[in-house]
N, CA, C and O atoms as a Tripos MOL2 file, in Angstrom:
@<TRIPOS>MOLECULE
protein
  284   283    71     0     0
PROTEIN
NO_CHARGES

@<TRIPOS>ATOM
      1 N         -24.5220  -28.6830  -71.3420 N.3       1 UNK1
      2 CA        -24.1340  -29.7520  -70.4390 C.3       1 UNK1
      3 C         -22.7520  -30.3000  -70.7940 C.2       1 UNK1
      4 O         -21.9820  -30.4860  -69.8510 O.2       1 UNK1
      5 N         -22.4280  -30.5210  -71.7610 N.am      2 UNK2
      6 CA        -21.3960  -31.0880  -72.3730 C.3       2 UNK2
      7 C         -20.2380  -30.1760  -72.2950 C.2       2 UNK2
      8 O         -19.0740  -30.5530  -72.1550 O.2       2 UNK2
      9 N         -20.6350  -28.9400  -72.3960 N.am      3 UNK3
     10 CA        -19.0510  -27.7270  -71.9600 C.3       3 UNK3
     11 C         -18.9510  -27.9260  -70.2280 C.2       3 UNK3
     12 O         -17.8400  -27.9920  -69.7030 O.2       3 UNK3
     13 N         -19.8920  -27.9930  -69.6130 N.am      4 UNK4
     14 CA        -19.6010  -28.0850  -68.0150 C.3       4 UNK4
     15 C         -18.6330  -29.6530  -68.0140 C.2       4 UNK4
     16 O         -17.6010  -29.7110  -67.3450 O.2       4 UNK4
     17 N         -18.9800  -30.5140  -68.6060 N.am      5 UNK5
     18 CA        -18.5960  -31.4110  -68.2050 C.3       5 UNK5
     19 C         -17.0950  -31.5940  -69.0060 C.2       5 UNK5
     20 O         -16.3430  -32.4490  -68.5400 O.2       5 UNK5
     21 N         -16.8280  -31.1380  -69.7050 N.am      6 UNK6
     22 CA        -15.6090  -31.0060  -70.7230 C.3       6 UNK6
     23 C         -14.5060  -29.7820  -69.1230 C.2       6 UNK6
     24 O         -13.3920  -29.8080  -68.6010 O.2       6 UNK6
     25 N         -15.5830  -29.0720  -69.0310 N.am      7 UNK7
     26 CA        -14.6320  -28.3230  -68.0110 C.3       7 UNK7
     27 C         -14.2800  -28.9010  -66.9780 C.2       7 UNK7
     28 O         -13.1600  -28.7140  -66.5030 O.2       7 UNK7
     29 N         -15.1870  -29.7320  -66.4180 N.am      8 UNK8
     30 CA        -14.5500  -30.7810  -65.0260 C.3       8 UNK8
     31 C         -13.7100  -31.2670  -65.2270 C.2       8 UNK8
     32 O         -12.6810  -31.1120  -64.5690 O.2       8 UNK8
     33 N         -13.8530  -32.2510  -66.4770 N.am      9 UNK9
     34 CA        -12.5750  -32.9520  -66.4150 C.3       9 UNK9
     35 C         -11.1710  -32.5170  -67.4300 C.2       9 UNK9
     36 O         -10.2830  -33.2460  -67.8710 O.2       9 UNK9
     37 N         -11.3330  -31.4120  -67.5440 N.am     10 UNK10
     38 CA         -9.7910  -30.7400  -67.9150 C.3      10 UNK10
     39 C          -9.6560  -30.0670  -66.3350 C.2      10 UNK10
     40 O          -8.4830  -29.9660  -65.9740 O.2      10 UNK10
     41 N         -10.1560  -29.8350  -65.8480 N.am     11 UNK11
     42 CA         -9.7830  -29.0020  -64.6720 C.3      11 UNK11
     43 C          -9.3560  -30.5310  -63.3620 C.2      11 UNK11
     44 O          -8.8750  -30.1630  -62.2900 O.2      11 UNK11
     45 N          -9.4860  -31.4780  -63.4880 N.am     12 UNK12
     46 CA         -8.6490  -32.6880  -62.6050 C.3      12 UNK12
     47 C          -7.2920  -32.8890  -63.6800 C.2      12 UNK12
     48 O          -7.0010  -32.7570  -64.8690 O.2      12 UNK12
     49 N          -6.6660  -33.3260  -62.3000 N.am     13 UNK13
     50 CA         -5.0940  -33.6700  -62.3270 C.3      13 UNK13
     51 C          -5.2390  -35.3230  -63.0610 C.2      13 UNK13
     52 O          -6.1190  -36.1680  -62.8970 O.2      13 UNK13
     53 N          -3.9040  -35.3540  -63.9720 N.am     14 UNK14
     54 CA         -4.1620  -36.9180  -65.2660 C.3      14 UNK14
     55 C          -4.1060  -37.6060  -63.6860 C.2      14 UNK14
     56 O          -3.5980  -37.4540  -62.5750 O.2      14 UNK14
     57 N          -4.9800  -38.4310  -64.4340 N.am     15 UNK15
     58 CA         -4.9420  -40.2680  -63.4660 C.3      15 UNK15
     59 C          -3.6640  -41.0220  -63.4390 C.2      15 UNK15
     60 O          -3.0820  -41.1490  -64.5160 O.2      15 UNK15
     61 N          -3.0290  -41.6500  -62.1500 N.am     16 UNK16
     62 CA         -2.1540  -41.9120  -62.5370 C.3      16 UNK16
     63 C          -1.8410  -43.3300  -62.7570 C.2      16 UNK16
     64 O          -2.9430  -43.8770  -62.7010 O.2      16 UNK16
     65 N          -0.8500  -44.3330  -63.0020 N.am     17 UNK17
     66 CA         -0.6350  -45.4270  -63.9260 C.3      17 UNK17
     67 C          -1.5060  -46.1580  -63.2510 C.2      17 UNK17
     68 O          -2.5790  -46.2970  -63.8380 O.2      17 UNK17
     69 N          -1.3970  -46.7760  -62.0130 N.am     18 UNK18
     70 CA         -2.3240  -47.3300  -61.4590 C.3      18 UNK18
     71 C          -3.9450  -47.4210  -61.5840 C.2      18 UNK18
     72 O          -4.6090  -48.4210  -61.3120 O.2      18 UNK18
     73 N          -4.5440  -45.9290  -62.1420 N.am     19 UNK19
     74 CA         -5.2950  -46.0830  -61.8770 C.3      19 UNK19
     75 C          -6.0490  -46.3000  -63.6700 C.2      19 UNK19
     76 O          -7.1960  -46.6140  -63.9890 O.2      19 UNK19
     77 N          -5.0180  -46.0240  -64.4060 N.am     20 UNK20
     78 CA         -4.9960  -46.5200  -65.6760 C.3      20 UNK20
     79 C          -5.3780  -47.6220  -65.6590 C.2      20 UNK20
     80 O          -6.5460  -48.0080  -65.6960 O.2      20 UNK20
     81 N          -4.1130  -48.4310  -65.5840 N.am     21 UNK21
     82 CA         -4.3170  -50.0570  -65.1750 C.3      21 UNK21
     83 C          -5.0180  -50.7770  -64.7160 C.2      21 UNK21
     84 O          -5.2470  -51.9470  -65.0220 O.2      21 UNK21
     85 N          -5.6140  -49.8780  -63.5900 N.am     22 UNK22
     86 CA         -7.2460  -50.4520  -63.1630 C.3      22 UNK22
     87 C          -8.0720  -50.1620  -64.0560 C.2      22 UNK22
     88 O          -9.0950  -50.7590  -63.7200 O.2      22 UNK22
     89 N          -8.2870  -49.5690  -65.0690 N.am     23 UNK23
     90 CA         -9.5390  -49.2240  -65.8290 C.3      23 UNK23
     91 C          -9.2650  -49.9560  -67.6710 C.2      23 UNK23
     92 O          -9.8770  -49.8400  -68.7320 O.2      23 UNK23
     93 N          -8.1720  -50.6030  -67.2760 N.am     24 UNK24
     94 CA         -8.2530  -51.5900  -69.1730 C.3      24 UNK24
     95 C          -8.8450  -53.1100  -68.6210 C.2      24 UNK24
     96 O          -8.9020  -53.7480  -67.5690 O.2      24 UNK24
     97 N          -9.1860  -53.2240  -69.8550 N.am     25 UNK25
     98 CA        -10.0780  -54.4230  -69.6470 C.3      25 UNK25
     99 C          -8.8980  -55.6300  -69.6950 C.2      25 UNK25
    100 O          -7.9230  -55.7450  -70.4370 O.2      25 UNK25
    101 N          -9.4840  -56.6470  -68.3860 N.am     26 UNK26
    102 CA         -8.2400  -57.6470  -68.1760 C.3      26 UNK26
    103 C          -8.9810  -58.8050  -68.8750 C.2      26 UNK26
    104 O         -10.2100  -58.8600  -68.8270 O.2      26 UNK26
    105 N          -8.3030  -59.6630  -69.4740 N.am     27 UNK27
    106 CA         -8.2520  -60.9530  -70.4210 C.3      27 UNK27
    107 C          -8.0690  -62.0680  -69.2850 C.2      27 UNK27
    108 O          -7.0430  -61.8530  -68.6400 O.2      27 UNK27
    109 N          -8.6010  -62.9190  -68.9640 N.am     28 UNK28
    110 CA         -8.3890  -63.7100  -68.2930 C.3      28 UNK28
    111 C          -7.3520  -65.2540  -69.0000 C.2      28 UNK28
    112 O          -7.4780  -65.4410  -70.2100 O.2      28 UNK28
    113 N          -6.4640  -66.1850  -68.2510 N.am     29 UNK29
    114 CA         -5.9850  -66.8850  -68.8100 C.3      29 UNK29
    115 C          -6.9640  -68.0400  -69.4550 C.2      29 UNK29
    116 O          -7.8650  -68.4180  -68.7060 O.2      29 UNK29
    117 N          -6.9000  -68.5850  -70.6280 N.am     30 UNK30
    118 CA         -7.3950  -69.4190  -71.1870 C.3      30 UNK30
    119 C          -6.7900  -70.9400  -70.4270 C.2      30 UNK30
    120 O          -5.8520  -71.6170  -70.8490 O.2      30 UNK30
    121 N          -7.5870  -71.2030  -69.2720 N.am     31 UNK31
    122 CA         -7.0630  -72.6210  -68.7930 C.3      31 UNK31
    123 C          -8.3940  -73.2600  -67.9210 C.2      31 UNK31
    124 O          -9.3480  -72.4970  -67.7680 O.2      31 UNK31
    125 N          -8.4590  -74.2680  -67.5020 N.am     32 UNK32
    126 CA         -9.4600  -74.8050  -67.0730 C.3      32 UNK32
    127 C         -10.0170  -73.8670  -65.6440 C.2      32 UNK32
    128 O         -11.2110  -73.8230  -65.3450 O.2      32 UNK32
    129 N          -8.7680  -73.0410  -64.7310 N.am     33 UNK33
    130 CA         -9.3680  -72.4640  -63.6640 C.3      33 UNK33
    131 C         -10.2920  -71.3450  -63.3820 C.2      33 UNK33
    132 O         -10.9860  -70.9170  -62.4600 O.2      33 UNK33
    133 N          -9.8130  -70.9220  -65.2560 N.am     34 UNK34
    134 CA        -10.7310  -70.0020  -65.3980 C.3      34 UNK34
    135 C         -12.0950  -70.1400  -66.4230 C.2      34 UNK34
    136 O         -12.7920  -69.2790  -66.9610 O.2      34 UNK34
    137 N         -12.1380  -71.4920  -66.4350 N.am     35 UNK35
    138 CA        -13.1080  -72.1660  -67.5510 C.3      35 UNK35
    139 C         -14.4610  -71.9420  -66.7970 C.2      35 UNK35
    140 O         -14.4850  -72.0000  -65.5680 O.2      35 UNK35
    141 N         -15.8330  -71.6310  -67.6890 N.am     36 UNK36
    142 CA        -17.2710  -71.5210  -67.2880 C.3      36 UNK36
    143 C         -17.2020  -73.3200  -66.8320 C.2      36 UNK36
    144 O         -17.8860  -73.5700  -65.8390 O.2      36 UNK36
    145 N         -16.7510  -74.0620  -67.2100 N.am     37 UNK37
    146 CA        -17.4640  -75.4800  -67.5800 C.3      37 UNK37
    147 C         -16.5800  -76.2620  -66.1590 C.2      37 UNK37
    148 O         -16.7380  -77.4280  -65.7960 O.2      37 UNK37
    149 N         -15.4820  -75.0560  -65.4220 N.am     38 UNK38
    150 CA        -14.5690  -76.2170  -64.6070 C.3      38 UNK38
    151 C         -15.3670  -75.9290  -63.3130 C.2      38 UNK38
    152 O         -15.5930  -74.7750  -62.9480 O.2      38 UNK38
    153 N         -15.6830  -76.7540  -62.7990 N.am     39 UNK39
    154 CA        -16.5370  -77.2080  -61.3930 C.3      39 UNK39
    155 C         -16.0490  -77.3010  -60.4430 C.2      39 UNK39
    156 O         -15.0060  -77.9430  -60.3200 O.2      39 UNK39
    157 N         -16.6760  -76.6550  -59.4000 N.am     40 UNK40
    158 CA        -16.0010  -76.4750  -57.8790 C.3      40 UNK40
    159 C         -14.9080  -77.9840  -57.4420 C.2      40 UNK40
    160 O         -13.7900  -77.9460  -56.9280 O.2      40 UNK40
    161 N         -15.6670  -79.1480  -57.8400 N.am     41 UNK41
    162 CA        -15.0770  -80.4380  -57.8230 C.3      41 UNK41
    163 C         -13.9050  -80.9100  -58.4950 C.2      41 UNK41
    164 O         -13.2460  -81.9140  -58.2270 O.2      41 UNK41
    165 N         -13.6970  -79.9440  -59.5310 N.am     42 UNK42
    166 CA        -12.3960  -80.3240  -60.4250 C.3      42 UNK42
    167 C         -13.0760  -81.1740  -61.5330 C.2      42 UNK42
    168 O         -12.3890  -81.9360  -62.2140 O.2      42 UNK42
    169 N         -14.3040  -81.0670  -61.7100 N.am     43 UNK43
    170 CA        -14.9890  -81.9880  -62.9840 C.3      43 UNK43
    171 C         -15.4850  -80.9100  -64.3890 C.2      43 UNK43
    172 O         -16.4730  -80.1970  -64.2190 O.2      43 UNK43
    173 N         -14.7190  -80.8580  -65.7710 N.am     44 UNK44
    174 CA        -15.2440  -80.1320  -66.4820 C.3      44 UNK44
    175 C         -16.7800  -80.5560  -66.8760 C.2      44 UNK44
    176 O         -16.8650  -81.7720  -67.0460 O.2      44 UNK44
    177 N         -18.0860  -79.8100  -67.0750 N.am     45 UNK45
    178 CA        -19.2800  -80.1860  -67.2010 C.3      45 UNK45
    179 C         -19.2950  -80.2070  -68.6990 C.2      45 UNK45
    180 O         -20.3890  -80.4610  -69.2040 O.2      45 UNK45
    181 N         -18.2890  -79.9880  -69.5010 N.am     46 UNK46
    182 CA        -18.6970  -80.1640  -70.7360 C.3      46 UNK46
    183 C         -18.0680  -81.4610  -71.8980 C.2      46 UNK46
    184 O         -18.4650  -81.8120  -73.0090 O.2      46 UNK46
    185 N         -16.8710  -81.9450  -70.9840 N.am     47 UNK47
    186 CA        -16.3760  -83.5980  -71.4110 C.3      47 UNK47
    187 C         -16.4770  -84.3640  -70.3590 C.2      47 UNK47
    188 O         -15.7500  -85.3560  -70.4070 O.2      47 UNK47
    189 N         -17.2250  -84.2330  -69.2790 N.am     48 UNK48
    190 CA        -17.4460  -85.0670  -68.0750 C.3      48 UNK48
    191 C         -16.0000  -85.8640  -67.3350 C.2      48 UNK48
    192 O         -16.0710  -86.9370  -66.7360 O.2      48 UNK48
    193 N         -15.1410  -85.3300  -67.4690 N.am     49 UNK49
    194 CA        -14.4810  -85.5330  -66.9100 C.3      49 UNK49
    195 C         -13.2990  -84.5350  -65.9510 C.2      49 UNK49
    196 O         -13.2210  -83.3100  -66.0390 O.2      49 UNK49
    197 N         -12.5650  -85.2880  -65.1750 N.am     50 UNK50
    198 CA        -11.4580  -84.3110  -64.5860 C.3      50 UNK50
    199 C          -9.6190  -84.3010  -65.5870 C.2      50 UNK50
    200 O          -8.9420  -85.2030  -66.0810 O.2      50 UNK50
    201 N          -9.4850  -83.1700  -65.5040 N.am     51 UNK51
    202 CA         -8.4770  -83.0960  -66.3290 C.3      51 UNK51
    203 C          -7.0030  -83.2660  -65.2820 C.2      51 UNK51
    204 O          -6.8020  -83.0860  -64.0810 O.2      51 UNK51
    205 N          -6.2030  -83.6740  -66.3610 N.am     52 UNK52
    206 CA         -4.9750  -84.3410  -65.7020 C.3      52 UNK52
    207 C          -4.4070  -82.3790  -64.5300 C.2      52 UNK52
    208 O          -4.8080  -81.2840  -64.9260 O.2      52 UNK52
    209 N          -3.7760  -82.4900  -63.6270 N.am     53 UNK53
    210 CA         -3.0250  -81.1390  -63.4840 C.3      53 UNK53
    211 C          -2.0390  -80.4250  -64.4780 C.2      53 UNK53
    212 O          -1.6380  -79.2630  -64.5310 O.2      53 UNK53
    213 N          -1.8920  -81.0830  -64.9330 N.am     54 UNK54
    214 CA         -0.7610  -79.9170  -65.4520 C.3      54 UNK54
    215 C          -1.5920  -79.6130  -67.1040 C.2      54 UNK54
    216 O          -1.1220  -78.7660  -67.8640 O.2      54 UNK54
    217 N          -2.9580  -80.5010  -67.5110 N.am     55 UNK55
    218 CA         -3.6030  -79.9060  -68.3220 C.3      55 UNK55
    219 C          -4.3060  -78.7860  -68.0250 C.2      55 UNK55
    220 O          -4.4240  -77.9330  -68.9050 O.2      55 UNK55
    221 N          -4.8290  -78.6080  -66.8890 N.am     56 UNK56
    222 CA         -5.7600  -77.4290  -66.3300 C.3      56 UNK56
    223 C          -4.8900  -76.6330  -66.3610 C.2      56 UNK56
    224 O          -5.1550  -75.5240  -66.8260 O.2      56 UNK56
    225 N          -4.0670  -76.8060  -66.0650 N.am     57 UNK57
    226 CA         -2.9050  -75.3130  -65.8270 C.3      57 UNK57
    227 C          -1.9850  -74.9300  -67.0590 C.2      57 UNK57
    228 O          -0.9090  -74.3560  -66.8950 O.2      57 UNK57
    229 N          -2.5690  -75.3520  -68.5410 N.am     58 UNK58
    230 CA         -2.6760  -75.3480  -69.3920 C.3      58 UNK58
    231 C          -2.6450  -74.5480  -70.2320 C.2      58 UNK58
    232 O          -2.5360  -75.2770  -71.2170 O.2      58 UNK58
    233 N          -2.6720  -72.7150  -70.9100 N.am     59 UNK59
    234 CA         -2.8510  -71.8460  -71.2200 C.3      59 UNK59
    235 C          -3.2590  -72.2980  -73.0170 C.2      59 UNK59
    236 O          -2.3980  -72.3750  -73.8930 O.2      59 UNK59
    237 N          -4.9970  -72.5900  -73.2710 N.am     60 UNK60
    238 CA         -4.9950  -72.7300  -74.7330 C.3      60 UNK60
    239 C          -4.8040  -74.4430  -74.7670 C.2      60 UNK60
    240 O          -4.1960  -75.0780  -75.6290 O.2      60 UNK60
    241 N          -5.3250  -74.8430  -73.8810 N.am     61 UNK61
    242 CA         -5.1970  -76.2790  -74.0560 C.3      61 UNK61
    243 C          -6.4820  -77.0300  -74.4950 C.2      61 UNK61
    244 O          -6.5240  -78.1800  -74.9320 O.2      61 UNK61
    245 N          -7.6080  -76.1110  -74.2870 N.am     62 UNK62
    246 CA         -9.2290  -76.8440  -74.8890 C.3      62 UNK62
    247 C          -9.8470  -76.0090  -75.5950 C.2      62 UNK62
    248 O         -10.1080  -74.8930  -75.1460 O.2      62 UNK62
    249 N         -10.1500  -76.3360  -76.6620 N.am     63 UNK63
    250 CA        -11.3970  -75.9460  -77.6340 C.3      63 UNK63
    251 C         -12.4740  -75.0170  -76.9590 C.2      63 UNK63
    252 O         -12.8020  -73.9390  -77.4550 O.2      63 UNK63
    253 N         -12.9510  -75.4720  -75.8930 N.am     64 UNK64
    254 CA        -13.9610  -75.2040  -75.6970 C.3      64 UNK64
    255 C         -14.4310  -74.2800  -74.0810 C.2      64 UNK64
    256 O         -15.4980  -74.1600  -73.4790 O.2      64 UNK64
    257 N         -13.2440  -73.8480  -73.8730 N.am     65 UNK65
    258 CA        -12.8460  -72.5870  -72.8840 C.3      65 UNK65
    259 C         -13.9760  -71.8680  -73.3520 C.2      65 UNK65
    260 O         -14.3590  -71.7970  -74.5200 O.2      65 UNK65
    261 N         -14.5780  -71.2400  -72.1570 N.am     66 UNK66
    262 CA        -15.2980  -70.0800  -71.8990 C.3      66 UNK66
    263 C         -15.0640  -69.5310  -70.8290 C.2      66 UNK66
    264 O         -14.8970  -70.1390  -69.7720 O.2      66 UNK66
    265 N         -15.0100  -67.9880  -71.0070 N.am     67 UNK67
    266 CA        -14.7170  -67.0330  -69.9500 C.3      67 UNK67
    267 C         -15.8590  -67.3250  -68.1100 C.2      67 UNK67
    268 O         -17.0600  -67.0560  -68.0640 O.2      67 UNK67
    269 N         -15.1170  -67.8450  -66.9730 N.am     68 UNK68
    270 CA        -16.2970  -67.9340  -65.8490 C.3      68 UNK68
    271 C         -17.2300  -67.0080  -65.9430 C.2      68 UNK68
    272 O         -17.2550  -66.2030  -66.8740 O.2      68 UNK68
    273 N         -17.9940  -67.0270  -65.0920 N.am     69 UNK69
    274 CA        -19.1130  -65.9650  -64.9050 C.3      69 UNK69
    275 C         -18.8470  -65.2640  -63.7630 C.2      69 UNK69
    276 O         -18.3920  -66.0470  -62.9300 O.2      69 UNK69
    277 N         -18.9390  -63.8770  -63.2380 N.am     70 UNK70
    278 CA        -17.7580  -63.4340  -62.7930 C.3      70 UNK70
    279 C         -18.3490  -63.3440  -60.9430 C.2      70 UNK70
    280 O         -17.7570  -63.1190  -59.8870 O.2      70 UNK70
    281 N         -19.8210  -63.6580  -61.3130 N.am     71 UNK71
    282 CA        -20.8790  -63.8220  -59.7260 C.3      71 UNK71
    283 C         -20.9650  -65.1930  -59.8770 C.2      71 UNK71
    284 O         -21.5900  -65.8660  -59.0570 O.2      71 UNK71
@<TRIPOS>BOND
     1     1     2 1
     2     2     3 1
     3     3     4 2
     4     3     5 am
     5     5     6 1
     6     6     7 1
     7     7     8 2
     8     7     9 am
     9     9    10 1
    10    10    11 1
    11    11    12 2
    12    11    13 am
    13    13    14 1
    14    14    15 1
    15    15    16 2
    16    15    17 am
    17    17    18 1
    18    18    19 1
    19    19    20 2
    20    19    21 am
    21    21    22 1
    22    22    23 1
    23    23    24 2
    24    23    25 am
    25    25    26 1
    26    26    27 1
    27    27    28 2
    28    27    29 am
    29    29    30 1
    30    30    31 1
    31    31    32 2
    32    31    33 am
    33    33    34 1
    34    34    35 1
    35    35    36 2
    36    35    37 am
    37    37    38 1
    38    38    39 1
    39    39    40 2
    40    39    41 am
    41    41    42 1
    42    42    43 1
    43    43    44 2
    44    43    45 am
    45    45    46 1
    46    46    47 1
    47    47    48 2
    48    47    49 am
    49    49    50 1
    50    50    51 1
    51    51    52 2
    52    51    53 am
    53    53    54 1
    54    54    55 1
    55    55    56 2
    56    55    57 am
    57    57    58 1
    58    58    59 1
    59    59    60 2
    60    59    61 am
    61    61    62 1
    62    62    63 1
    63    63    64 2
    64    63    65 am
    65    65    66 1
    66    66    67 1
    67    67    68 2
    68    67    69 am
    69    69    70 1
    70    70    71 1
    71    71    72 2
    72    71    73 am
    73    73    74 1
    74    74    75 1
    75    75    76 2
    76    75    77 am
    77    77    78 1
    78    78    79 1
    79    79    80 2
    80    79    81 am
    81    81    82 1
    82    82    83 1
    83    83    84 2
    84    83    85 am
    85    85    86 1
    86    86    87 1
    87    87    88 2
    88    87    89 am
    89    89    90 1
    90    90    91 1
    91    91    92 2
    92    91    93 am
    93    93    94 1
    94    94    95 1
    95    95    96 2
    96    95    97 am
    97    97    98 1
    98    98    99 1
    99    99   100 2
   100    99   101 am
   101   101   102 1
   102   102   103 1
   103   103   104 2
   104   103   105 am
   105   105   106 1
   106   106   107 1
   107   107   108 2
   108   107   109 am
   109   109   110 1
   110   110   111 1
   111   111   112 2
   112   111   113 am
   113   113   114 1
   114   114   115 1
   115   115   116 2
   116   115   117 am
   117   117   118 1
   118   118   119 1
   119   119   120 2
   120   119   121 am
   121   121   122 1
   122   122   123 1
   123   123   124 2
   124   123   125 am
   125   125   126 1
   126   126   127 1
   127   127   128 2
   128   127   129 am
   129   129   130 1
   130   130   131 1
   131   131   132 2
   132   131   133 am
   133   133   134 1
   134   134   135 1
   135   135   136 2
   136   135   137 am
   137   137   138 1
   138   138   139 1
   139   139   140 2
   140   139   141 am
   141   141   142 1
   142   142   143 1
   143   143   144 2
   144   143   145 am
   145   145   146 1
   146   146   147 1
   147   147   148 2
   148   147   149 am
   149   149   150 1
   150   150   151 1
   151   151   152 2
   152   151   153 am
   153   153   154 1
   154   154   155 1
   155   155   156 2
   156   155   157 am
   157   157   158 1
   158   158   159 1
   159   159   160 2
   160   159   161 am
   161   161   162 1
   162   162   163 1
   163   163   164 2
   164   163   165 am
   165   165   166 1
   166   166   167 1
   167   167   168 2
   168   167   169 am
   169   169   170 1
   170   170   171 1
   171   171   172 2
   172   171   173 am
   173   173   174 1
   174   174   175 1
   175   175   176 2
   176   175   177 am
   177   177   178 1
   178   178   179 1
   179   179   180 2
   180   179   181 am
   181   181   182 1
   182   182   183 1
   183   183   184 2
   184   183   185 am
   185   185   186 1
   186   186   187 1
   187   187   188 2
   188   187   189 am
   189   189   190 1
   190   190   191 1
   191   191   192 2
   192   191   193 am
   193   193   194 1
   194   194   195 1
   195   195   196 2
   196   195   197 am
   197   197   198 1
   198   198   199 1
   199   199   200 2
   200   199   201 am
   201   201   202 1
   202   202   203 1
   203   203   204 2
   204   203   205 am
   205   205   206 1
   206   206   207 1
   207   207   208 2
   208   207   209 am
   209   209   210 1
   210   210   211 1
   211   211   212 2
   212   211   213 am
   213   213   214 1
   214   214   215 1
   215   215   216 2
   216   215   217 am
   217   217   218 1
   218   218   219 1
   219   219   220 2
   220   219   221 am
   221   221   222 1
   222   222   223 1
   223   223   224 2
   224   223   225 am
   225   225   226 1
   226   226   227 1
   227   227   228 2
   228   227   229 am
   229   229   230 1
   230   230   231 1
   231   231   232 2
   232   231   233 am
   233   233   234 1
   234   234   235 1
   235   235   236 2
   236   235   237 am
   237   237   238 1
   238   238   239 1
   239   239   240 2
   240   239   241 am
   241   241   242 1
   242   242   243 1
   243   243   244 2
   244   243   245 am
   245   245   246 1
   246   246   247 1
   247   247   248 2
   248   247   249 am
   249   249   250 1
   250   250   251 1
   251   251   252 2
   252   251   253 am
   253   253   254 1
   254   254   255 1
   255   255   256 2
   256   255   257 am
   257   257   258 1
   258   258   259 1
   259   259   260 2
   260   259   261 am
   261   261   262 1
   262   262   263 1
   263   263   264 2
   264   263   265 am
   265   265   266 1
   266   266   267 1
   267   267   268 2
   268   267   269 am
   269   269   270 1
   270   270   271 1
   271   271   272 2
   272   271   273 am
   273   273   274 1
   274   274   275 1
   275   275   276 2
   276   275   277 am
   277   277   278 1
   278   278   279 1
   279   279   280 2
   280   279   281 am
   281   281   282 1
   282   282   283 1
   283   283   284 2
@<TRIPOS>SUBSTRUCTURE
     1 UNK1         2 RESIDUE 1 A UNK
     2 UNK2         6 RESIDUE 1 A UNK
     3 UNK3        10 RESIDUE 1 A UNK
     4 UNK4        14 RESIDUE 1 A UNK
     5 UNK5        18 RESIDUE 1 A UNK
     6 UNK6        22 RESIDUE 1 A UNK
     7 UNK7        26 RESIDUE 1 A UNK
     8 UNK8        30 RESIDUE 1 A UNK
     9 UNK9        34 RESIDUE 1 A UNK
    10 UNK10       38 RESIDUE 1 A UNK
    11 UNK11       42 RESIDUE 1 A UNK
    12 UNK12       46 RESIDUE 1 A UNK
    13 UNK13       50 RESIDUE 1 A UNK
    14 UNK14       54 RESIDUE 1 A UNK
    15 UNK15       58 RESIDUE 1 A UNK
    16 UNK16       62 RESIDUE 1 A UNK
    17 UNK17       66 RESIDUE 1 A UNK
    18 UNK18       70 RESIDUE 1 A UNK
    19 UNK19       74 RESIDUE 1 A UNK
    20 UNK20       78 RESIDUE 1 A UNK
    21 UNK21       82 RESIDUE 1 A UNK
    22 UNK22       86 RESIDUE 1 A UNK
    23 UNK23       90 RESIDUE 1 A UNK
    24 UNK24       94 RESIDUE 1 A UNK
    25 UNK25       98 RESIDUE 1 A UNK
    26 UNK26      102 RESIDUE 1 A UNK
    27 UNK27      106 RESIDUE 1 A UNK
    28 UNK28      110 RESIDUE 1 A UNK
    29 UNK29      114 RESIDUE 1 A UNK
    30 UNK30      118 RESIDUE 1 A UNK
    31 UNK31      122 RESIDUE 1 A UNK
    32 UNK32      126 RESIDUE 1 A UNK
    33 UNK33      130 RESIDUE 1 A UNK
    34 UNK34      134 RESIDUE 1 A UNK
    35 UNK35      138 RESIDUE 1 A UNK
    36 UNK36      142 RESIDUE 1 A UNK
    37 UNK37      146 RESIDUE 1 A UNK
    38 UNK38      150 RESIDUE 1 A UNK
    39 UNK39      154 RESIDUE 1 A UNK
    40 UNK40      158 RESIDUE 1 A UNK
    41 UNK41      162 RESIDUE 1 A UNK
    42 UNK42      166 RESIDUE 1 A UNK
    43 UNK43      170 RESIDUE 1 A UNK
    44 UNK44      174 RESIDUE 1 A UNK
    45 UNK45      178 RESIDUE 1 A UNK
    46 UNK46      182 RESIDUE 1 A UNK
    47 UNK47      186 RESIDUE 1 A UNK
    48 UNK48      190 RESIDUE 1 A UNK
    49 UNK49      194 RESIDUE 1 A UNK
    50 UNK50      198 RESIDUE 1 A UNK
    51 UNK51      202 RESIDUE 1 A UNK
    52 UNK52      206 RESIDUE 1 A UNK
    53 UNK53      210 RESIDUE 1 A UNK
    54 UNK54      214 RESIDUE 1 A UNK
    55 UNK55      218 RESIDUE 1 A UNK
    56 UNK56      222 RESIDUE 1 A UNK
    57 UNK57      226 RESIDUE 1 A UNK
    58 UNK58      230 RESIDUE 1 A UNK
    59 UNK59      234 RESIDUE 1 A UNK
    60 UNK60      238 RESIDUE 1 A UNK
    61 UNK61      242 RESIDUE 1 A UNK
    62 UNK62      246 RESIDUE 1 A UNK
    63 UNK63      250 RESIDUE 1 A UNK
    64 UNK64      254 RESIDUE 1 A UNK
    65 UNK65      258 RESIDUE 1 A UNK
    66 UNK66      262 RESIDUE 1 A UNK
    67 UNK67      266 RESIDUE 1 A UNK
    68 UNK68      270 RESIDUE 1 A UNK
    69 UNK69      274 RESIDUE 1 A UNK
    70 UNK70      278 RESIDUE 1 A UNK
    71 UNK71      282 RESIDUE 1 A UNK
């Protein structure tokens, strides 16, 4: 199984940058828009409050950033 499949894919043409680029894993920015805790409302659920604008847009501005959930 493993020689058939070694043969498929030497026998396709390399992928090209694009489609590279689509397949590395993307890092999302560390800021409130992309925070689990920032709320449709603009209220973080984990200091109960709303953060100033130009803190949300922030890169590395809270402790306590977590990646959204992506559904």
């Amino acid at each position: 199984m493993n020689e058939v499949n070694d043969k498929i894919l030497k026998s396709r043409p390399p992928e090209p940058d694009f489609v590279i680029a689509w397949r590395r894993p993307k890092k999302a920015p560390k800021c409130c828009h992309t925070c689990e805790h920032y709320g449709v409302d603009g209220l973080c659920t984990v200091h109960f409050q709303t953060p100033p604008v130009e803190f949300a847009a922030t890169v590395d501005a809270c402790p306590d950033w977590e990646v959204e959930c992506p559904f």
